[in-house]
N, C-alpha and C positions, 0 to 999 in steps of 0.2 A: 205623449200627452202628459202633463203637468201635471202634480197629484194636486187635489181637490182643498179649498181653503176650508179650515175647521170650523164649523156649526157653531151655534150659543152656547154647548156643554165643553167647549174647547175640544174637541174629537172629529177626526175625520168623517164625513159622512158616510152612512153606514153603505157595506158593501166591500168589495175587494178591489184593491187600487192598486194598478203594477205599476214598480218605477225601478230604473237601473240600482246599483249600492250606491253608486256615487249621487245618482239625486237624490235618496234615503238620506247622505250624510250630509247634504248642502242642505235640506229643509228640516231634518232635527236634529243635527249634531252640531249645533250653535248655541250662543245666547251662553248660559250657564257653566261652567266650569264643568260641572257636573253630567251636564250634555254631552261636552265634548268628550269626557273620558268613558261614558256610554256609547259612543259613537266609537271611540277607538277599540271596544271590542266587541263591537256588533262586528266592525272589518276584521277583524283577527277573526270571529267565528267562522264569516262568511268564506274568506279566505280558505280557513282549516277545510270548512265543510266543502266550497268547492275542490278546494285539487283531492281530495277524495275519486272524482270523475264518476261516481256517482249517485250527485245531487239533481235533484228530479224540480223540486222545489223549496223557495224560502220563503216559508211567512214570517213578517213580524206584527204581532199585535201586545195591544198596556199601554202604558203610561208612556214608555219613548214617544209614540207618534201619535201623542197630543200636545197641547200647550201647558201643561205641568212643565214648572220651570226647574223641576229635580228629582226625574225618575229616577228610580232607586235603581235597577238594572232593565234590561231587555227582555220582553217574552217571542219566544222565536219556536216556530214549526219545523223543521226537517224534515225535506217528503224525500227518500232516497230512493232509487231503484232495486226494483226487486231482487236482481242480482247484487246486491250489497250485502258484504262477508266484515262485518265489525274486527274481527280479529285480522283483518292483513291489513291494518293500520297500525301505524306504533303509539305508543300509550298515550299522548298529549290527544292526538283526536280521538280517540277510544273515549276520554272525558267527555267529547261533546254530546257523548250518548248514553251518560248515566246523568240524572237529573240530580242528584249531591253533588258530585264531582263537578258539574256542570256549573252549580251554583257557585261553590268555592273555587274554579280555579278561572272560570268567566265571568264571573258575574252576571249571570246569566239564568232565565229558568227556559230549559231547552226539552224540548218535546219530537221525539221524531215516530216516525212509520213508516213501511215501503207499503206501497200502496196493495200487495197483495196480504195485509194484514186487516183492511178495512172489510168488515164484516157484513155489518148490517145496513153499510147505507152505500153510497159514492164517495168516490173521493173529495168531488166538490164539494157534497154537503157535508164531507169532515172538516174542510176547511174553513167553511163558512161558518161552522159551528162556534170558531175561535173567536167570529165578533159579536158574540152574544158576554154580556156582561153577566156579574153575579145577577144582579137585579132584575137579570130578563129581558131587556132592553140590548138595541142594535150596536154596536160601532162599527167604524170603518177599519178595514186589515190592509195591510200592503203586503204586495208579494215580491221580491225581489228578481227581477228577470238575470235568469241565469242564463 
């Protein structure tokens, strides 16, 4: 299924929206120069994060997967599997799971959890939580089928 054309605020409509990396990168990694070189490390993260083996799930929500024609970087979820040990990675993915490092060396603000970290609610509604804006108000998240 095609992901959903953006509402009057330029945002996907609200809800979570699965789509391959490669349709993620043919519907927002165009247009802008600056697109493009966001779209080139959303694939580097996706990449790193998947041969990990394992990645449970990818969100991405922000400014990429709207019609801003100059996100500043990627906001991206991390859902890894419970049995994920950070340390038998070598250092370059080890980055993708400290949110400084993450920032400077992806450009990226990266957020992860194994799902037997979520506390007080489910996992869905931790996800879902991701397209709630400052303002309180909905947007639409994509999840990247892994």
């Amino acid at each position: 299924m095609p992901l959903p054309e953006f509402n009057n605020k330029g945002e996907l409509p609200e809800g979570l929206h699965r789509a391959t990396i490669d349709k993620v990168i043919t519907r927002f990694g165009i247009g802008t120069t600056q697109r493009q070189h966001v779209a080139t490390r959303l694939t580097r993260i996706y990449n790193l994060a998947k041969a990990t083996g394992k990645l449970q799930r990818f969100i991405i929500f922000g400014s990429f997967i709207t019609d801003k024609p100059v996100p500043n970087d990627v906001d991206i979820v991390l859902v890894m599997h419970d049995d994920f040990v950070l340390n038998a990675f070598d250092e370059v993915t080890r980055k993708l799971f400290d949110h400084t490092q993450a920032a400077s060396e992806f450009g990226a603000s990266i957020f992860w959890i194994r799902p037997s970290m979520v506390l007080l609610e489910s996992l869905s509604q931790f996800i879902n939580h991701w397209g709630i804006k400052r303002d309180g108000t909905y947007r639409g998240i994509v999840e990247v089928k892994v």
